[in-house]
Biopython code that builds the backbone (N, CA, C, O; Angstrom):
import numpy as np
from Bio.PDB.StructureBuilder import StructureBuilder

atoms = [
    (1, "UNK", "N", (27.956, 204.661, -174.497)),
    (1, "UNK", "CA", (26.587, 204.945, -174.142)),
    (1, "UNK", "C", (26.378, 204.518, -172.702)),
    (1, "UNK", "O", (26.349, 203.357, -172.295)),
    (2, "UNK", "N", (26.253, 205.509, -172.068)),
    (2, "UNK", "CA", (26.469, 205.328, -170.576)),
    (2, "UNK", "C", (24.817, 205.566, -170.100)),
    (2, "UNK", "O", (24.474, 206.666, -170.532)),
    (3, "UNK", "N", (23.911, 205.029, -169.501)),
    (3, "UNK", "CA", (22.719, 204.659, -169.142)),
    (3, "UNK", "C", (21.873, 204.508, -167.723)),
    (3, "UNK", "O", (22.056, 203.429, -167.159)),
    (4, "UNK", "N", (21.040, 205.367, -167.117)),
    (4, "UNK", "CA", (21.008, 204.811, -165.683)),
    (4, "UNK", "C", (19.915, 203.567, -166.224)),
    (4, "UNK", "O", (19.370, 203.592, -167.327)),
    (5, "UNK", "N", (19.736, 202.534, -165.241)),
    (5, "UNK", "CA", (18.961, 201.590, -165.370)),
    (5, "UNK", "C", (17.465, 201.885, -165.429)),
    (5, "UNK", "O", (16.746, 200.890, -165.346)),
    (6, "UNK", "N", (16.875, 203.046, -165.554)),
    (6, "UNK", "CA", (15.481, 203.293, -165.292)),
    (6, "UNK", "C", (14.923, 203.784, -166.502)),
    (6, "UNK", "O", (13.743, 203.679, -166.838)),
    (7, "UNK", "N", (15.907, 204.366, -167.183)),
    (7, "UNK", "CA", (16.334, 205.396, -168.721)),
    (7, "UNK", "C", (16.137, 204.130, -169.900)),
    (7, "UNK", "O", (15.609, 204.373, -170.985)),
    (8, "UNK", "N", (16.682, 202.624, -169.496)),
    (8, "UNK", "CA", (17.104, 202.119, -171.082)),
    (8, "UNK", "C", (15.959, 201.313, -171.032)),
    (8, "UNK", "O", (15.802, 200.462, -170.157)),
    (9, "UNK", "N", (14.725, 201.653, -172.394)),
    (9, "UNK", "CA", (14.652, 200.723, -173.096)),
    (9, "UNK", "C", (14.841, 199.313, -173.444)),
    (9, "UNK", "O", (15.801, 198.543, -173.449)),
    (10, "UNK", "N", (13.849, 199.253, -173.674)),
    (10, "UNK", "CA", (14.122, 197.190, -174.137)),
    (10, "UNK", "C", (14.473, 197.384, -174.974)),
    (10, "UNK", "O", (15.301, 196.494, -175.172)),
    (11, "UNK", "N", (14.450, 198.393, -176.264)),
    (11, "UNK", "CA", (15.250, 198.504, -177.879)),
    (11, "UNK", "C", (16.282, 198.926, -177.561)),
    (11, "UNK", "O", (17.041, 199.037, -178.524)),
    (12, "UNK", "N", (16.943, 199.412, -176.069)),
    (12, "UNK", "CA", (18.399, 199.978, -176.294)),
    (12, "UNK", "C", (19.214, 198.852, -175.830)),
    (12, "UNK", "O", (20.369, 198.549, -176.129)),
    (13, "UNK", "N", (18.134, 198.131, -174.812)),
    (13, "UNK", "CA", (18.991, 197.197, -174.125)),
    (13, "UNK", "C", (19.480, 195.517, -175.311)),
    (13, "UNK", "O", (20.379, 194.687, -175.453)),
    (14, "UNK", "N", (18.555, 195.784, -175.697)),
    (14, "UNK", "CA", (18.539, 195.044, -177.016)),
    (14, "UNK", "C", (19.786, 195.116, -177.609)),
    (14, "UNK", "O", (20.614, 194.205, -177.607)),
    (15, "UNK", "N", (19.930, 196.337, -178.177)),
    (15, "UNK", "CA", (21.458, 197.215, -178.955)),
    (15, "UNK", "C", (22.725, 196.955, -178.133)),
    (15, "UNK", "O", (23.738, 196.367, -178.513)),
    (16, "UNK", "N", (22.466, 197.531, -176.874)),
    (16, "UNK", "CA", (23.607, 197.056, -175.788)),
    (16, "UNK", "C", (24.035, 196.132, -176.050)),
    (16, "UNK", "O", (25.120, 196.210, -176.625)),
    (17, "UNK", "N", (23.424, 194.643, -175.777)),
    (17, "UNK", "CA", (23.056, 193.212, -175.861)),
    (17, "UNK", "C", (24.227, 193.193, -177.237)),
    (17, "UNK", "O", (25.420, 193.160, -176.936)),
    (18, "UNK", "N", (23.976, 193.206, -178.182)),
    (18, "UNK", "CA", (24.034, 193.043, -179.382)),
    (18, "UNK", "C", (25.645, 193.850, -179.603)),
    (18, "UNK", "O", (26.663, 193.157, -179.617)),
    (19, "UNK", "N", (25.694, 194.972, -179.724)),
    (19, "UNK", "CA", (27.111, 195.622, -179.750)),
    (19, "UNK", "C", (27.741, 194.532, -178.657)),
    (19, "UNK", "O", (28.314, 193.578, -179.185)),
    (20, "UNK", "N", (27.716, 194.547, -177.549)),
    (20, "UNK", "CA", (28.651, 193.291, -176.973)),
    (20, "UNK", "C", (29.241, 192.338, -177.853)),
    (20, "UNK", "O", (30.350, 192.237, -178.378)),
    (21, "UNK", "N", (28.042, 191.570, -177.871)),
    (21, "UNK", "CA", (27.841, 190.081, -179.032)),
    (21, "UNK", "C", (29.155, 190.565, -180.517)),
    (21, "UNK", "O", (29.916, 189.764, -181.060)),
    (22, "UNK", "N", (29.070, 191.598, -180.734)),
    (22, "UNK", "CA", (29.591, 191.892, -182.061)),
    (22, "UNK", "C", (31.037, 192.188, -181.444)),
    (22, "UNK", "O", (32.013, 191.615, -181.929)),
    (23, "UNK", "N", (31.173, 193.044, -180.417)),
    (23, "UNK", "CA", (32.357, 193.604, -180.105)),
    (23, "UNK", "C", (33.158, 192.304, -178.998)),
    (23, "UNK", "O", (34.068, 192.685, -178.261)),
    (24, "UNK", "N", (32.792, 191.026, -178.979)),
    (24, "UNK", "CA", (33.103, 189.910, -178.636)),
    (24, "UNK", "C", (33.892, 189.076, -179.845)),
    (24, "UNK", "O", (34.955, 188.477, -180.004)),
    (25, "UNK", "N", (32.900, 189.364, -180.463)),
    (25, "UNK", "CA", (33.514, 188.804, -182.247)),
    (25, "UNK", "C", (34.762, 189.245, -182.613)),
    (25, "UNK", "O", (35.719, 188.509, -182.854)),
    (26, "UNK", "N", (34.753, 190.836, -182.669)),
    (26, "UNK", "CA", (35.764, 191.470, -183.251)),
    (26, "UNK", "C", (36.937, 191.079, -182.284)),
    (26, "UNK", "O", (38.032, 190.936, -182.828)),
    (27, "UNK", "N", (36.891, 190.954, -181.407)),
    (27, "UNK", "CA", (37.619, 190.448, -180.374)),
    (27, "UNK", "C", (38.386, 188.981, -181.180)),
    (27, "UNK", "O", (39.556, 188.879, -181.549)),
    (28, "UNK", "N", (37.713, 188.359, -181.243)),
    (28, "UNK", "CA", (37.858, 186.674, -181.171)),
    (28, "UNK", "C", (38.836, 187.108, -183.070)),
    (28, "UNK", "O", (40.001, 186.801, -183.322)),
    (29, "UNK", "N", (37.912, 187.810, -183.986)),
    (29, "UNK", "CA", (38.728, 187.635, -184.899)),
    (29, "UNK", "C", (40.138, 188.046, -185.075)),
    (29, "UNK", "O", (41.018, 187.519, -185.757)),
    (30, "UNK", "N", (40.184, 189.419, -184.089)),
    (30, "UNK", "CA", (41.681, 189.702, -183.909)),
    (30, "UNK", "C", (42.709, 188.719, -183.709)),
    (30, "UNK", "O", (43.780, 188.544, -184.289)),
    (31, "UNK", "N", (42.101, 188.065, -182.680)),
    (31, "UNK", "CA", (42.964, 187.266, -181.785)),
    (31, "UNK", "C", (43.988, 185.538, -183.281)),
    (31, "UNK", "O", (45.066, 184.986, -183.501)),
    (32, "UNK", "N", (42.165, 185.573, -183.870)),
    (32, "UNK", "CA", (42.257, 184.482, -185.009)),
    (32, "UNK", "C", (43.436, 185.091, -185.940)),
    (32, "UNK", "O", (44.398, 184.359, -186.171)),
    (33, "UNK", "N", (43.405, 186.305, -186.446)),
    (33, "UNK", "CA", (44.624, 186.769, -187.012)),
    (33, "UNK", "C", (45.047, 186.508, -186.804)),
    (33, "UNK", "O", (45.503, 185.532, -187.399)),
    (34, "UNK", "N", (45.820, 187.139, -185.120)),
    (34, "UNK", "CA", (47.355, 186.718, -184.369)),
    (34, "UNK", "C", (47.868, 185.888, -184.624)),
    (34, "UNK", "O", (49.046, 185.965, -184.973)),
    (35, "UNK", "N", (46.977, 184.334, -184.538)),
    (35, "UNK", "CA", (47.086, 183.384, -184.127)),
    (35, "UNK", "C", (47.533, 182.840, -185.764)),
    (35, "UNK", "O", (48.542, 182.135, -185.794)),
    (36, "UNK", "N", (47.103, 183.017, -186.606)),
    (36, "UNK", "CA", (46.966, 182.559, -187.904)),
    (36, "UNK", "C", (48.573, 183.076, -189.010)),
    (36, "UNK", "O", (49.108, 182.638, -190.028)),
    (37, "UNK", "N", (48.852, 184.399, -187.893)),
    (37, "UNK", "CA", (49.917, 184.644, -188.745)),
    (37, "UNK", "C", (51.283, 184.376, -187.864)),
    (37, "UNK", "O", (52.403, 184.789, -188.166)),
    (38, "UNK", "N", (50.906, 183.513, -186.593)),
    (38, "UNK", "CA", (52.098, 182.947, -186.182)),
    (38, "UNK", "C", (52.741, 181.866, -186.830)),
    (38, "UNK", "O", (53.903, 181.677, -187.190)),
    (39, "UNK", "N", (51.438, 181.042, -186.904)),
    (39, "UNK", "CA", (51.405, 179.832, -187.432)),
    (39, "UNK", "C", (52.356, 180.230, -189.000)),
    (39, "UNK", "O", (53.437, 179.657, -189.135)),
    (40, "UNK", "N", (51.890, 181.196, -190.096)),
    (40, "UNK", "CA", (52.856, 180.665, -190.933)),
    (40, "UNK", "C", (54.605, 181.275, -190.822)),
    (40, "UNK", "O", (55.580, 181.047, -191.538)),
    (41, "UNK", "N", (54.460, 181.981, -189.796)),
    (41, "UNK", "CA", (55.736, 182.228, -189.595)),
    (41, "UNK", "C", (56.598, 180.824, -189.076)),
    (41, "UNK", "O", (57.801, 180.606, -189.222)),
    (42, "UNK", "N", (56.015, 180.332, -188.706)),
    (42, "UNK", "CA", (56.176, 178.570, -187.967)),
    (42, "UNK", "C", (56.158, 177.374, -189.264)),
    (42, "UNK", "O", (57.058, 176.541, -189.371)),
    (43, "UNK", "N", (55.279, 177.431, -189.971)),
    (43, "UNK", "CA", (54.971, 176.540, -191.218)),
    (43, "UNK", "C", (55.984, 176.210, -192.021)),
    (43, "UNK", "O", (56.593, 177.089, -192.631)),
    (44, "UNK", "N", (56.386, 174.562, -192.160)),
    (44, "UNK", "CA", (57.224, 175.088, -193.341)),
    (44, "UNK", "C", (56.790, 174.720, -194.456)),
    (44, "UNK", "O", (57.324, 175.098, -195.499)),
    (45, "UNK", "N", (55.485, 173.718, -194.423)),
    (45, "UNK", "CA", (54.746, 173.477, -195.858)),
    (45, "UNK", "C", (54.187, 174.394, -196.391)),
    (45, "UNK", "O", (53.156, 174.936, -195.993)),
    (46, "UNK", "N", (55.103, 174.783, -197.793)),
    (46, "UNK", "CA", (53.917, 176.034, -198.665)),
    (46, "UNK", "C", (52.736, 176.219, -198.674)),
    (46, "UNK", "O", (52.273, 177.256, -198.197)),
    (47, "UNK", "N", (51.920, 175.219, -199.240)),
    (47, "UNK", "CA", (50.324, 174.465, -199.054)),
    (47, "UNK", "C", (49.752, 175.300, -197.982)),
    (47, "UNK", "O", (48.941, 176.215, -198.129)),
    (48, "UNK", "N", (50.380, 174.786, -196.664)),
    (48, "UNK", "CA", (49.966, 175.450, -195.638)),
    (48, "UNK", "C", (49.679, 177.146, -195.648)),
    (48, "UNK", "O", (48.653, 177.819, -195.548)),
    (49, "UNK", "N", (51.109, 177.469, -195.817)),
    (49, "UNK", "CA", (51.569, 179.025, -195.773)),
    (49, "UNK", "C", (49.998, 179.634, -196.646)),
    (49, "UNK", "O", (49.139, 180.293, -196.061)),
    (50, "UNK", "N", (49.936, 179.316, -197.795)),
    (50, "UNK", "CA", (49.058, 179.969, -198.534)),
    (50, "UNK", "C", (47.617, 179.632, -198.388)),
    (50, "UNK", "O", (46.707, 180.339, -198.820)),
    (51, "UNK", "N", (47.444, 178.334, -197.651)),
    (51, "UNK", "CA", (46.175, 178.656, -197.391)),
    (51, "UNK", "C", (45.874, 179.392, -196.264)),
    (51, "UNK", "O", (44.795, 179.982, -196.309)),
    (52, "UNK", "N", (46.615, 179.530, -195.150)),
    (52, "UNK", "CA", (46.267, 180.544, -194.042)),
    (52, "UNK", "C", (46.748, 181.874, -194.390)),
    (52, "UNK", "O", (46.351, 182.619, -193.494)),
    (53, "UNK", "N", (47.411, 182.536, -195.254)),
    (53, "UNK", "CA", (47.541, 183.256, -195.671)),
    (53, "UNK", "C", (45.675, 184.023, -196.685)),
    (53, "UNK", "O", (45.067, 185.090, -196.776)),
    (54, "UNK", "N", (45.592, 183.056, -197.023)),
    (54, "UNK", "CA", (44.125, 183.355, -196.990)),
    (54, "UNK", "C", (43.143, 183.375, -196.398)),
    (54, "UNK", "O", (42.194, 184.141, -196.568)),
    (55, "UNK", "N", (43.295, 182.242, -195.367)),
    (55, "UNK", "CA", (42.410, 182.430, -194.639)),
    (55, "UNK", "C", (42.404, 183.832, -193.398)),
    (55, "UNK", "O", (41.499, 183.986, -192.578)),
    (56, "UNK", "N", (43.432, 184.596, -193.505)),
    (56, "UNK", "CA", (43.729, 185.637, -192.911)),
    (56, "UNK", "C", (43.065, 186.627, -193.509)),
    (56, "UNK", "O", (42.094, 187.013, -192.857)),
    (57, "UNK", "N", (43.226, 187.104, -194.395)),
    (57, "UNK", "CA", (42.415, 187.682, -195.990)),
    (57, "UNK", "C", (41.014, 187.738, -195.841)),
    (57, "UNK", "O", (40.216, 188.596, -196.218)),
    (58, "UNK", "N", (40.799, 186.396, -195.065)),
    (58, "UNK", "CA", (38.885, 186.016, -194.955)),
    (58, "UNK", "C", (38.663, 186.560, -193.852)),
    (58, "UNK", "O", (37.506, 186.889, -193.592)),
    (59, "UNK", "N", (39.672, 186.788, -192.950)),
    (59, "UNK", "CA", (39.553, 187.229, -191.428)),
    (59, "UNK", "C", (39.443, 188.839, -191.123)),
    (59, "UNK", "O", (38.764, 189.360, -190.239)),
    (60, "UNK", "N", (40.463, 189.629, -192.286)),
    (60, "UNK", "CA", (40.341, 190.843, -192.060)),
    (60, "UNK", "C", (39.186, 191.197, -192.900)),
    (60, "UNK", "O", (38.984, 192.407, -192.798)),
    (61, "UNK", "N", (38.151, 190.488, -193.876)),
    (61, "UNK", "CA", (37.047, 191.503, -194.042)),
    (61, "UNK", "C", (36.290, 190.834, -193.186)),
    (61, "UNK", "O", (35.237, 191.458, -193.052)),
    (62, "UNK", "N", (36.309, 189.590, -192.352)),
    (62, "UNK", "CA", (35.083, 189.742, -191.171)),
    (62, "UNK", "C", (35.322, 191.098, -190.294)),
    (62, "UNK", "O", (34.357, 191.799, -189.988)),
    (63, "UNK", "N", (36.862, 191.489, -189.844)),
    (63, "UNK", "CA", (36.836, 192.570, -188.778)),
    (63, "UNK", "C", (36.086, 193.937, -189.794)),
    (63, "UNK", "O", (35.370, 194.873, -189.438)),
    (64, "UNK", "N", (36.500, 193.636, -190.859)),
    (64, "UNK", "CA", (35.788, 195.527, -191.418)),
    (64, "UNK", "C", (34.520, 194.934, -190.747)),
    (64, "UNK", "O", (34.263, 195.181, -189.569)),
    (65, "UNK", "N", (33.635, 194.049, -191.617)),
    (65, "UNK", "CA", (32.022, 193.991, -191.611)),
    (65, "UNK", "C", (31.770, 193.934, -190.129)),
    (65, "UNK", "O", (30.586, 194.221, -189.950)),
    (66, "UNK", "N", (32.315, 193.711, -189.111)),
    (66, "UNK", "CA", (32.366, 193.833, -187.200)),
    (66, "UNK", "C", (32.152, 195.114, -187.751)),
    (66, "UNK", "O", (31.336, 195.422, -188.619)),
    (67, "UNK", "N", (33.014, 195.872, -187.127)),
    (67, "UNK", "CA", (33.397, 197.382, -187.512)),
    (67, "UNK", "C", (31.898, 198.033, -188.201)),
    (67, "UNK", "O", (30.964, 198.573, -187.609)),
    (68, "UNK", "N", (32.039, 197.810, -189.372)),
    (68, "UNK", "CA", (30.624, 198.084, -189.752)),
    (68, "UNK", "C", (29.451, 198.174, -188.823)),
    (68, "UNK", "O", (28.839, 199.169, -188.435)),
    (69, "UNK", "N", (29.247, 196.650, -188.503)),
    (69, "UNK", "CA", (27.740, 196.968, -187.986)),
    (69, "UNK", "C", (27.934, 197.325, -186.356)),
    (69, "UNK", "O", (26.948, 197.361, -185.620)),
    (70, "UNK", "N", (28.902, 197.512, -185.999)),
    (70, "UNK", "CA", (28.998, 198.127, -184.596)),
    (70, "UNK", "C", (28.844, 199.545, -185.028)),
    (70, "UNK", "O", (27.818, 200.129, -184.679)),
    (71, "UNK", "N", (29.640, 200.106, -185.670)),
    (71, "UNK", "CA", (29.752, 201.502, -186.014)),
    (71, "UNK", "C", (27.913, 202.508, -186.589)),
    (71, "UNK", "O", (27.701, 203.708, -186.420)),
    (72, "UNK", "N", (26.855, 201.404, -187.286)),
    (72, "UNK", "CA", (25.907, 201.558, -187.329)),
    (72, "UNK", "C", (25.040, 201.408, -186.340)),
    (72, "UNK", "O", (23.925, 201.850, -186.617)),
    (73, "UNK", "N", (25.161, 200.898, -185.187)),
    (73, "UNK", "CA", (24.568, 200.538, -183.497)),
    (73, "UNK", "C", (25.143, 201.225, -182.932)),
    (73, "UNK", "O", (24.711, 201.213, -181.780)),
    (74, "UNK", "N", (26.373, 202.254, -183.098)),
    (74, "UNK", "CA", (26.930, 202.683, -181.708)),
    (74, "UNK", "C", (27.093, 203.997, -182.376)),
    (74, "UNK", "O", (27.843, 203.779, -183.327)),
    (75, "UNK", "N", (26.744, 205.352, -182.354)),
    (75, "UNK", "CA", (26.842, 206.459, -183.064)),
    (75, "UNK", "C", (28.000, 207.155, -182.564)),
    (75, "UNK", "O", (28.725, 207.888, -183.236)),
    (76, "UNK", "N", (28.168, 206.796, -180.971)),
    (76, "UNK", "CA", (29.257, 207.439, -180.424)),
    (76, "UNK", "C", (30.745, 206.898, -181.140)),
    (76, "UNK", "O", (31.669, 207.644, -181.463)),
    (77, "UNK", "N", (30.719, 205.625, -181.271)),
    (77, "UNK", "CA", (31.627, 204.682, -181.793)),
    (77, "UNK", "C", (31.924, 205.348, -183.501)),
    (77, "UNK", "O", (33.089, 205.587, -183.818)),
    (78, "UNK", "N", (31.129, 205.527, -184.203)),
    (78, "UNK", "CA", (31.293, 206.023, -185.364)),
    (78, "UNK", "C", (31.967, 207.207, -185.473)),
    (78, "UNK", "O", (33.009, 207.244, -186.128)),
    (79, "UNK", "N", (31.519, 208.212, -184.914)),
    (79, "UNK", "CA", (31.915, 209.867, -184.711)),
    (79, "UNK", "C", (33.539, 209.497, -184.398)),
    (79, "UNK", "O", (34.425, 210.180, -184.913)),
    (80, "UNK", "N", (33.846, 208.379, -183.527)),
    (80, "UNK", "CA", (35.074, 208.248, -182.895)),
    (80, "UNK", "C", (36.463, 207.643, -184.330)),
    (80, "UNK", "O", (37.628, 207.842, -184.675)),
    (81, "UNK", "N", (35.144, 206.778, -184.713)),
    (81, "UNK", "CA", (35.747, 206.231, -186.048)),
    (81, "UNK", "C", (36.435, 207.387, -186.993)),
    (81, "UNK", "O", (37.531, 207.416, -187.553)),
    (82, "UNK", "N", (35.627, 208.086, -186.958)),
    (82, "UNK", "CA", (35.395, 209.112, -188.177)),
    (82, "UNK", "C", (36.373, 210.217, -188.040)),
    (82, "UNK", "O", (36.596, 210.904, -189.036)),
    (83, "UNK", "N", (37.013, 210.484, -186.870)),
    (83, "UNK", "CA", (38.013, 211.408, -186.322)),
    (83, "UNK", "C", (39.545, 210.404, -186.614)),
    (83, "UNK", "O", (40.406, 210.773, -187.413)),
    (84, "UNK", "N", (39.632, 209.313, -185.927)),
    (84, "UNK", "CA", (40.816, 208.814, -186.092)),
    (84, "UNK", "C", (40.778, 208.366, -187.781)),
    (84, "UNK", "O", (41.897, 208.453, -188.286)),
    (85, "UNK", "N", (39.649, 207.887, -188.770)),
    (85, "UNK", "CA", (40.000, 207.088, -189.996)),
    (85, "UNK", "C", (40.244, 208.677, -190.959)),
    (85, "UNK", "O", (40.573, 208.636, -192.145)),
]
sb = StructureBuilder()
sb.init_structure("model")
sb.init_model(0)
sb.init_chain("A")
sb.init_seg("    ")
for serial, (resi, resn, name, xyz) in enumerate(atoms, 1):
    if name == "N":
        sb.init_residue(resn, " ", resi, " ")
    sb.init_atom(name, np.array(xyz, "f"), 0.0, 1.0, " ", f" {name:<3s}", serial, name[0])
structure = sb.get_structure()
């Protein structure tokens, strides 16, 4: 959503605002994956292995629900979704 500055709204700029905020997240949780499934490649306590193994589990439905509510704020983003899924 490409915008001249005279065109946006305080409700778009709002949305703008906000898709960032979310698409910052999705960001950070990727990264928490990465990071989470190095670690049990590294681990050698089981204990360990399986609880980040879940906690990975907890990580990929935060990225759907990202996904989600970006995809409901960003229409262009959806259509885009909707071609590649």
């Amino acid at each position: 959503m490409s915008y001249s500055s005279e065109e946006i709204s305080e409700e778009q700029l709002a949305v703008l605002d906000d898709l960032a905020m979310l698409r910052d997240d999705l960001v950070s949780e990727l990264q928490a994956i990465n990071q989470y499934e190095e670690h049990v490649l590294s681990l050698e306590n089981e204990e360990a292995v399986t609880a980040l193994e879940r906690v990975i589990e907890e990580e990929k439905e935060h990225v759907a629900e990202l996904l989600r509510l970006i995809q409901n704020l960003d229409p262009i983003q959806a259509e885009k979704m909707k071609r590649i899924l």
